[in-house]
N, C-alpha and C positions, 0 to 999 in steps of 0.2 A: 504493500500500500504506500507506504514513504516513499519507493521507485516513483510510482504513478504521482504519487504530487510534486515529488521533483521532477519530475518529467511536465508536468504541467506551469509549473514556474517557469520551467527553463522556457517551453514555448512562447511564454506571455511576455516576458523576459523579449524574447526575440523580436515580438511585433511590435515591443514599448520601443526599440531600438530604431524603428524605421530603418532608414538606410543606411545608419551606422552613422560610426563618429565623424565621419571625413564629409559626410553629405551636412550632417547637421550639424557640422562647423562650417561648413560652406552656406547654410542657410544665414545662421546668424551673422556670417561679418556682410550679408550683405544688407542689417539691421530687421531682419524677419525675424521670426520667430517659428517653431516647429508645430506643426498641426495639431499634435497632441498638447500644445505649451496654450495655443489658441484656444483647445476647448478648452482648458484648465482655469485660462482665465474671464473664461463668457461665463460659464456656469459656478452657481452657490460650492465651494471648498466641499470637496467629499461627495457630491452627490451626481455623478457622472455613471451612466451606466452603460458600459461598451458591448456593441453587439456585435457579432461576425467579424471579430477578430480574427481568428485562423480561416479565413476566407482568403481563398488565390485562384488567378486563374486559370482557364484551360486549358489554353491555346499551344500549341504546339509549331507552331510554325516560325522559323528565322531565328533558332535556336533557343526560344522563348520556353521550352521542357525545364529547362537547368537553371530557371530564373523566377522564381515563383515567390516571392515575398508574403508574410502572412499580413492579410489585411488589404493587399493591391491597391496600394496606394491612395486609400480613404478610411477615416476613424467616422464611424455612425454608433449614433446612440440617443440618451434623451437625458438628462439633469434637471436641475432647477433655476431660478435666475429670481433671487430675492423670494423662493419657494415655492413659486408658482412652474407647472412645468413647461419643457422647451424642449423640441425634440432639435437636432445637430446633427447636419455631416460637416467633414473639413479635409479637405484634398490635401495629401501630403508629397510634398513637391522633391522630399527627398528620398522616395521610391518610386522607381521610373520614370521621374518627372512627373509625379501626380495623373500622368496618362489617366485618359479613362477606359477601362473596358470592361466587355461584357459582365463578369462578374462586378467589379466598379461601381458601375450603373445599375445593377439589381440591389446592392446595398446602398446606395441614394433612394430606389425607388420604394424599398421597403419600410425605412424610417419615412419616406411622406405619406407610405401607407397609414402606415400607424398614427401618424399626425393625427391625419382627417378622421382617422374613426375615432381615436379618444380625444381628440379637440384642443391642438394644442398649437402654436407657432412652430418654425420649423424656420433655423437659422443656418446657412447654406455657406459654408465659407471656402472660399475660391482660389485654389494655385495650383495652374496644371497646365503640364503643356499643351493639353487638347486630346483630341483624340488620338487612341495608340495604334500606330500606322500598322504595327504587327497583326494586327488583328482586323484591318479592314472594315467591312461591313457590319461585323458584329458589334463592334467600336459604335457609329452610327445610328445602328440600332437601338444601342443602351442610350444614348444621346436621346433619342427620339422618346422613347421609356421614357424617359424623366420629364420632357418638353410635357407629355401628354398628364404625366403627375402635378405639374406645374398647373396645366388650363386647369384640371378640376378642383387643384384645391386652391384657384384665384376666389376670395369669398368665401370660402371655408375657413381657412384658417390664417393669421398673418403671416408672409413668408419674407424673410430681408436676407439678402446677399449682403457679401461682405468681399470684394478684389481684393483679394491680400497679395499678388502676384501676376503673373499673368493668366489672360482668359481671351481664349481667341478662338477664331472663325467661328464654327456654330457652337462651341462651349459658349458664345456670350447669350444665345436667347433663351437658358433657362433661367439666368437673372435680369433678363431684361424682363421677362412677363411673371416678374416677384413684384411684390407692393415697394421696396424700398431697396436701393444699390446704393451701397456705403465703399469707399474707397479707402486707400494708403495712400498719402503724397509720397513722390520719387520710387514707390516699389513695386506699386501696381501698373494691371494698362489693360484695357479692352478692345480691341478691332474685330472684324469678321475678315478683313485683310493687313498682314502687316508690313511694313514697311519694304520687306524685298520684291513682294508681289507687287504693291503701289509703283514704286520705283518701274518695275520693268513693263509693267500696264500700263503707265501714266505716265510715266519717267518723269514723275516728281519724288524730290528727295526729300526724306521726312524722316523724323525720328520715332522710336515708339514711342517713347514721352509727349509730343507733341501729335500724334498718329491718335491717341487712346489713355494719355496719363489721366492724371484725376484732374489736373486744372480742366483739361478740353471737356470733360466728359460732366464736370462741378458747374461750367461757366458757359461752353459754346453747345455742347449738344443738347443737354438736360438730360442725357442715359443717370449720370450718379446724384444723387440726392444731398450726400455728403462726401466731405474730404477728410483725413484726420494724418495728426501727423506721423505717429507712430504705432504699430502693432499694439501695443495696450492702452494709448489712449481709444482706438474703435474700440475695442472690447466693454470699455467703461459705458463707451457713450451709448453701446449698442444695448447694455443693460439695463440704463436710464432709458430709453424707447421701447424695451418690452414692457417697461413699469405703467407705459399709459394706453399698454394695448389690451383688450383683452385676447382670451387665449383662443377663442374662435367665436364663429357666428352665431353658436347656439348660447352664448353667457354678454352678459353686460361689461362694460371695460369697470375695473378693479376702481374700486374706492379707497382712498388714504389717508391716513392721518392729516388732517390738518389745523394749524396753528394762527389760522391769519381770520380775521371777523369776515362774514358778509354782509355785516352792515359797514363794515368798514368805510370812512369820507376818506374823498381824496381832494381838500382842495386845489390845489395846482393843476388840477383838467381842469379849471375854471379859466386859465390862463393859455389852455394850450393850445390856442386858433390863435393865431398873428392877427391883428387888426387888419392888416393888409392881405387881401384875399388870392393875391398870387405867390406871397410868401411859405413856403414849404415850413413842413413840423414831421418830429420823426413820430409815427405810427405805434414803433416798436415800445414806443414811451408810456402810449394810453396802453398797449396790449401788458406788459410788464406790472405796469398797477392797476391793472384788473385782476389779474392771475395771484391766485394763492400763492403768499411767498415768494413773487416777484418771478417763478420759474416757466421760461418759455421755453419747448425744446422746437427750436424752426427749422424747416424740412426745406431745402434746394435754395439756402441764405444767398447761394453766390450767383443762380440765375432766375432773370427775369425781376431784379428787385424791388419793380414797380408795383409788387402783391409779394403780399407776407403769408407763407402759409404754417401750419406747427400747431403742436399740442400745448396747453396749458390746463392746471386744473381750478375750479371752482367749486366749492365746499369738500374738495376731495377729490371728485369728479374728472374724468379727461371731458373735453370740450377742444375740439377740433376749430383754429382761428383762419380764417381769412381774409384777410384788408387791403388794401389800396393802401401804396405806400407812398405819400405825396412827394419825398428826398425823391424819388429815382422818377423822369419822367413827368411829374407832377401828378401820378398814380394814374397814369392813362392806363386803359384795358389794350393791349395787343396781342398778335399771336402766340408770344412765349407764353406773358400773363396767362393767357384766356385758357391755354392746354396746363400749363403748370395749375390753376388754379381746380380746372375739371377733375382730375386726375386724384387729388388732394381729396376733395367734395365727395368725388365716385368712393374712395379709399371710407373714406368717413360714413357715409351711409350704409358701405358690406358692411360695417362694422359696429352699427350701433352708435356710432359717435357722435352725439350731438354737435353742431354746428354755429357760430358765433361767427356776424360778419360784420366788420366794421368799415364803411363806407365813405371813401372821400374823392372819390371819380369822375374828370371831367366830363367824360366819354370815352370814345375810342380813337386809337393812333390814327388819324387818315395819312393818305402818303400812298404813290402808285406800289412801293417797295412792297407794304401791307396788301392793298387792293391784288396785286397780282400772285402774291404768298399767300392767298387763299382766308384773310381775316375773317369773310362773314362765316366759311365751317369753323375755321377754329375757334371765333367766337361763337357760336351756337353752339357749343361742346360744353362752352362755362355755362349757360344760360338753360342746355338740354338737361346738365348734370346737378345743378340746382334746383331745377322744377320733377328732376323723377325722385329727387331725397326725400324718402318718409320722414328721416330721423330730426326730434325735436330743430327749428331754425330761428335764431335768434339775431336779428337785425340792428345796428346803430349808427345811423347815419352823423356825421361827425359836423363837416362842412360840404363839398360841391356832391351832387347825385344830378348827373344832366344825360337828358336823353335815353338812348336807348341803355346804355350802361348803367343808370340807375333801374332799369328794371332787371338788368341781368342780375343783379348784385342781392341777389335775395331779397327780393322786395315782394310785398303781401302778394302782386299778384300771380309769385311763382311758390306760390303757399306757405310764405316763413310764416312762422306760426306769430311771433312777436316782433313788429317794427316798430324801434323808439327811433328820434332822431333830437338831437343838442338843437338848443335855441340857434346856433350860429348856422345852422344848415342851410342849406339852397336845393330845392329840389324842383327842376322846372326842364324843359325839352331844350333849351339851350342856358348858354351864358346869355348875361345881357346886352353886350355889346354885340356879337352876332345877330340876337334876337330883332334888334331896334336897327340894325339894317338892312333886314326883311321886311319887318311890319312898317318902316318910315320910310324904304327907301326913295321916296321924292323930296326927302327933307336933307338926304347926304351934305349938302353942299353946305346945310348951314349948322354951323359947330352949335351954335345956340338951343337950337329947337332939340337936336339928334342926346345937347346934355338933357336936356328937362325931357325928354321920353325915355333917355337910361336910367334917370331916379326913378320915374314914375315905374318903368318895370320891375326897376331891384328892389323898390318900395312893394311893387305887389306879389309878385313872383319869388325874388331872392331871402324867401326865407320857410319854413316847414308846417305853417296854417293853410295854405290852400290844402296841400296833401290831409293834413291833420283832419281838414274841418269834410274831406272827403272818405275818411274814414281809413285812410291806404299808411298811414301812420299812426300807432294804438296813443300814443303819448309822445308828448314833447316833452323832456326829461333834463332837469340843471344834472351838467359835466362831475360836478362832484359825487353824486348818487348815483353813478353809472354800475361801480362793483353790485352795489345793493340791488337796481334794478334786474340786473343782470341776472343775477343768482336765484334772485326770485322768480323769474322770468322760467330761467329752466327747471326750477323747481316743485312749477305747476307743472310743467311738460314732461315730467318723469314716465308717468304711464299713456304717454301719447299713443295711440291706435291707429296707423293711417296706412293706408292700402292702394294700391293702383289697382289696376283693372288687369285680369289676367289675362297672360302674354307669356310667349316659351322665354323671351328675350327682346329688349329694345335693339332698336338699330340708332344709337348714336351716331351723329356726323363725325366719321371715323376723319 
C-alpha cells in the first residue's frame, strides 16, 4: 500500500512540475508566472480542486508517442474566490507550448460542462501557442468543442478570459465570445494573424505588440476590457469582479456588507454643473459618491471615454453604471460609445443586474467618418439593448439630454422604470442655438431679435418641467439627494416582474 501512494505522489509530483525547471525558469524571467502559480493566486488559499490531472494525449504521430506530459498542457478544476464558487482552466505554456489538443480541449470543455449545470463563472486563463500542429484536425476540432461551450453558456453563466501570453488565430474567438477579456501589459497579445503572415500578405511590418498587445486591443479595437500591469495584479482585480457578479443566471448578484448611509447628503453635487453650459465636469465624480464607499470597478476605462460603463454597489447591491462622460467628447453618443455601451447593458440584463444611467448627452457625433461607419446600426444597438432590458432601470439626467440621444439613454419611453433628472437639466430635440435657427430663420441677419428668441427658448425648453409636467420625468430631484433617491429608487424595484413577448431570440442590429 505505501508502494501505491508513493507511487501516487510521485505522479502528482510530476504534473505539479509542468515542464520542468528550465521551462519554468524560462516563464518567469520573462515576468509570467506559471499556470498553476495563476490558479493559486485567482482562487481563496487551499481551496482549488484539480481534475484530470494525469490526462495526456493520444496522438501518435511526428514522434509525439514519447512525449506525453500529465495534464497536456492545461490545469482544470473549480475553487472559491472570497467563497463563492468558480470553476478555472489555465493553459500552461511550459508544456508544449500550452498547444491545445484533442484531449486539451475535452478538459476545457468538461469544467464548462460542469459550470453551466451547477451555476457557476468559469475563468479561462490564456497562454498557448495555439493549436498543436501534430495533431491536425483533431487540434480544431477540440477548438470548435469549446467555441460551441462558449455560445451556450453566453447567459448562463459569467465567463472572463484572462491573455496572460499569447492567443492567436482561432484560439482568440473562444475569449472573444466571453463576457469580459482582461489582458497583461508587455506579455500578452491577440491576433487571428501574426505578424509574419501580415508582413508577407500585406507586406506591412508590425510588431506583435503593436499587431495585438493590450494597448491596441484596451484602446483601438475594444476586443480587451482591461489592461493590468503584472500577473498578480489581474489576478486581484479579477477577484474584485467576481465579487459583483453573481454566479449564474438562475441567483441574484451577491449582496455585501456595507458601511456607507443611503440616506447619505452629498453637498458638492450641488456645485457640480459649471455655470457655463459648455464647460465639461468629470462624471466619474457624481458616479464615485453615489457608490457605496466610493468603489467603482469601470469596464473598457481606456476606450470610447465619452461613456462610462462598471459596476458599483448600493446598499450592498451591484448596480450596473452607464453615463455620458462630458471630459471626452463633450459625452457625444458615437459608434465606439453606442456598441461599448450595448454590450455592457446586454451583459447586465443576462444577469440580473440592475441598471443606473446617468445622463449628460448632446446627441450624436455627426460627421461623414460616423455617417459612413454605419452610426444609425450601431446606434440602435445602444437604444435596441436598452429597450429589451427587463432588469430594474434607473435614470438621472444631470445637465444636456437633446434629441434623439436622450431617448436612447434610458429614458421612460424605453421602459426605465425610474427617470429623475437635476434642476440644471435641459431636455428638448435640440440645443438652442440650432433650434432658433430653424424656427427664426428669417431673423438670421439680425443679432438682436435671433438673442431675444435664444432666451425665450432656453427660458422654455432649457430646463426639465416641460418633460416633468408630461409625465416622461417621475421627479425633479436637488443634486445632493441623488445617493438617497437612488437607493430608494431600486429599492422598490427589487421584485420587478417584467416580461417581453415570446420569441426563440431577438435579432439585434448586429
Amino acid at each position: 500500500m505505501t508502494d501505491i501512494l508513493e507511487q501516487l505522489e510521485a505522479r502528482r509530483a510530476e504534473a505539479r512540475a509542468g515542464g520542468g525547471e528550465k521551462r519554468v525558469a524560462a516563464q518567469h524571467a520573462k515576468g509570467k508566472l506559471t499556470a498553476r502559480e495563476r490558479v493559486e493566486l485567482l482562487l481563496d488559499e487551499g481551496s482549488f480542486e484539480e481534475y484530470d490531472m494525469f490526462v495526456a494525449h493520444r496522438t501518435t504521430e511526428f514522434g509525439m508517442a514519447a512525449n506525453r506530459p500529465p495534464g497536456d498542457g492545461v490545469i482544470t478544476g473549480w475553487g472559491t474566490v472570497n467563497g463563492r464558487q468558480v470553476y478555472v482552466y489555465s493553459q500552461d505554456f511550459t508544456v508544449l507550448g500550452g498547444s491545445v489538443s484533442e484531449t486539451h480541449g475535452q478538459k476545457i470543455c468538461k469544467i464548462m460542462d460542469m459550470a453551466m449545470q451547477n451555476g457557476a463563472p468559469v475563468v479561462g486563463i490564456n497562454d498557448s501557442g495555439g493549436a498543436r500542429i501534430q495533431e491536425g484536425v483533431d487540434s480544431l476540432a477540440a477548438y470548435g468543442e469549446v467555441f460551441q461551450r462558449n455560445i451556450e453558456a453566453s447567459g448562463v453563466v459569467p465567463q472572463i478570459s484572462m491573455i496572460m501570453g499569447p492567443c492567436a488565430g482561432g484560439a482568440v474567438y473562444s475569449p472573444a465570445m466571453t463576457d469580459f477579456i482582461f489582458m497583461v501589459k508587455d506579455s500578452s497579445y491577440m491576433f487571428v494573424t501574426g505578424p509574419d503572415v501580415v508582413k508577407t500578405v500585406t507586406n506591412e511590418v508590425v510588431t506583435a505588440e503593436e499587431l495585438g498587445g493590450a494597448s491596441t486591443h484596451t484602446r483601438k479595437s475594444s476586443v480587451a476590457d482591461g489592461a493590468f500591469e503584472n500577473d498578480v495584479e489581474a489576478m486581484s482585480e479579477v477577484r474584485r469582479l467576481i465579487d459583483f457578479l453573481p454566479l449564474s443566471n438562475r441567483e441574484k448578484p451577491p449582496v455585501r456588507p456595507f458601511f456607507d448611509s443611503p440616506d447619505r447628503i452629498e453637498e458638492s453635487l450641488d456645485t457640480l454643473i459649471p455655470d457655463n453650459p459648455n464647460q465639461p465636469y468629470d462624471m466619474k465624480e457624481l458616479i464615485t459618491k453615489l457608490a457605496d464607499e466610493g468603489d467603482f470597478y469601470e469596464i473598457q476605462e481606456d476606450f470610447a471615454g465619452n461613456i462610462l460603463t462598471g459596476f458599483i454597489r448600493l446598499e450592498g447591491q451591484t448596480v450596473g453604471v452607464v453615463a455620458n462622460q462630458p471630459m471626452v467628447l463633450a459625452g457625444v453618443l458615437d459608434i465606439d460609445s453606442a456598441r461599448k455601451g450595448a454590450r455592457f447593458v446586454r451583459f447586465c440584463d443576462c444577469f440580473e443586474i440592475p441598471i443606473l444611467s446617468l445622463v449628460d448627452v448632446p446627441g450624436f457625433l455627426p460627421g461623414v467618418t460616423q455617417e459612413y461607419g454605419g452610426v444609425i446600426k450601431h446606434g440602435a444597438k445602444l437604444l435596441f439593448a436598452y429597450g429589451e432590458a427587463t432588469v430594474p432601470k434607473v435614470t438621472v439626467i444631470t445637465r444636456k439630454a437633446y434629441g434623439g440621444a436622450y431617448v436612447v439613454m434610458s429614458s421612460k419611453h424605453l421602459r426605465a422604470d425610474v427617470n429623475y433628472a437635476w434642476p440644471t437639466s435641459e431636455i428638448a430635440v435640440m440645443g438652442a442655438k440650432g433650434a432658433v435657427e430653424i424656427l427664426h430663420r428669417a431673423d438670421l441677419g439680425d443679432a438682436e431679435k435671433i438673442a431675444a428668441h435664444t432666451k425665450e427658448y432656453e427660458d422654455r425648453f432649457a430646463n426639465p418641467f416641460v418633460a416633468a409636467e408630461r409625465g416622461h420625468i417621475d421627479e425633479v430631484i436637488q443634486p445632493h439627494s441623488t445617493r438617497r433617491r437612488i437607493c430608494r429608487a431600486f429599492a422598490a424595484l427589487r421584485r420587478k416582474d417584467k416580461k417581453m413577448p415570446w420569441k426563440k431570440h431577438d435579432n439585434i442590429p448586429l
